[in-house]
C-alpha positions in Angstrom: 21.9 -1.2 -45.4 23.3 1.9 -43.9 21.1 4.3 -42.4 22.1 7.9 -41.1 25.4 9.3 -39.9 25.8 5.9 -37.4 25.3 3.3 -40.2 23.6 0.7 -37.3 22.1 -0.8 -40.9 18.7 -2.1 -41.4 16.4 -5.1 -42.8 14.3 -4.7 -45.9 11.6 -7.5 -46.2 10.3 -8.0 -49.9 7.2 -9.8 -50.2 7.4 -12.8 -52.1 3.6 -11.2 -53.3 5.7 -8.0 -54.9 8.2 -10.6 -57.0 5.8 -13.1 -58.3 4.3 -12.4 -61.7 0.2 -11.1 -60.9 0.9 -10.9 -57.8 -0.4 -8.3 -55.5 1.8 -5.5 -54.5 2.4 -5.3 -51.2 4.3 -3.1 -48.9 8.1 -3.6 -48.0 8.7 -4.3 -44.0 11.8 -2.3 -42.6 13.9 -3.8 -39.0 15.5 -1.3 -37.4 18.1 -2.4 -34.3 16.6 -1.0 -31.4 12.9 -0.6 -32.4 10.4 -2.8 -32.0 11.8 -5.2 -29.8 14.6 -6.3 -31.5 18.3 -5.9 -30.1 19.7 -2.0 -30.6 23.4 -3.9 -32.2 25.7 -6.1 -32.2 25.1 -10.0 -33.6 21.7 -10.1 -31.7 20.3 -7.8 -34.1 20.8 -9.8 -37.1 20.4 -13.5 -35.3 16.6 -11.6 -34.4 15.6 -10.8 -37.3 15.6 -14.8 -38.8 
């Protein structure tokens, strides 16, 4: 998922809680490269964020 003017992308994590009928909703987790720890590009970013 791009993001800003240098489209270094993103990861979304749904809750399987938000999908499943009566569930509770619950709120999305966003990766960004280079916060929190994880790699700031390249492959690492996404091999990370398994």
């Amino acid at each position: 998922m791009p993001i800003g003017p240098n489209a270094a992308g993103a990861l979304n994590a749904l809750p399987m809680s938000n999908v499943t009928q009566g569930g509770k909703v619950a709120p999305v987790t966003t990766y960004k490269p280079g916060s929190g720890g994880l790699p700031a590009n390249g492959a690492a970013f996404g091999y990370s964020a398994r």
